[in-house]
C-alpha positions, -999 to +999 in steps of 0.1 A: +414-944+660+397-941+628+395-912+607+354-915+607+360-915+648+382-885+648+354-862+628+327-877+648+346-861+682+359-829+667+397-842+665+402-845+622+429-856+603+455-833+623+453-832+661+490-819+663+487-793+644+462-779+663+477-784+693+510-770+678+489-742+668+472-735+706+507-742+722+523-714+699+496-692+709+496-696+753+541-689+740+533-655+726+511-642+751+533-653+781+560-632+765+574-600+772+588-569+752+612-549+772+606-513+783+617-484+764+643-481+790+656-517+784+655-518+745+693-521+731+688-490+709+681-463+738+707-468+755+737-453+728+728-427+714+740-418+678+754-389+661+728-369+644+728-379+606+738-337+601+769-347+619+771-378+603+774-361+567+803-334+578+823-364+590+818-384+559+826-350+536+858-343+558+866-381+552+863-382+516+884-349+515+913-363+538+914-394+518+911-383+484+879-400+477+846-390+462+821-378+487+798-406+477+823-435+483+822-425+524+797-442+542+793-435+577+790-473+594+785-462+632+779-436+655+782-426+694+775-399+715+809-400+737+800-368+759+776-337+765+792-322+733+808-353+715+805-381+691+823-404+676+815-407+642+832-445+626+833-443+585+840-463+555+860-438+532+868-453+500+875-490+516+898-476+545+883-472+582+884-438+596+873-421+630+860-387+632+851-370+663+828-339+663+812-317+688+775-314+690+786-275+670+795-292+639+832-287+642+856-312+635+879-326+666+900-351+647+896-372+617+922-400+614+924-435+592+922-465+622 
């Protein structure tokens, strides 16, 4: 077919781009975002950054490291009053576990 032919019908220089283009639109409306209850991120629940911080100052002052060279890397909520608080202190890997109180439980290189 010409290109004269395609204009004349509506088709132009690109028909599968258009059709890419229509095709890419029927995908995203026949997909689905998952519930609140679903999504990844509700369902652990992390230390409160106020938590967060003691561990990372408790860290840096069992290791012998500046307070800004501990970086807390993960968190979990292990119980009612709980969490397990996973840190970077100076290089090494450390665990702290804290109750919801603020009071350290244990802090220990792993």
């Amino acid at each position: 077919m010409s290109t004269s032919a395609m204009r004349a019908i509506g088709i132009g220089p690109f028909p599968g781009l258009l059709v890419a283009a229509g095709l890419a639109a029927f995908a995203s409306a026949c997909t689905t975002s998952p519930t609140p209850d679903q999504m990844a991120r509700t369902t652990l629940e992390t230390a409160p950054a106020d938590l967060q911080l003691l561990c990372a100052n408790e860290a840096a002052r069992s290791a012998g490291v500046e307070a800004g060279k501990v970086l807390p890397v993960s968190s979990r909520k292990l119980d009612a009053k709980n969490y397990q608080v996973e840190l970077n202190a100076g290089g090494k890997p450390t665990t702290c576990l804290i109750d919801a109180d603020g009071r350290i439980v244990s802090i220990q290189p792993t």
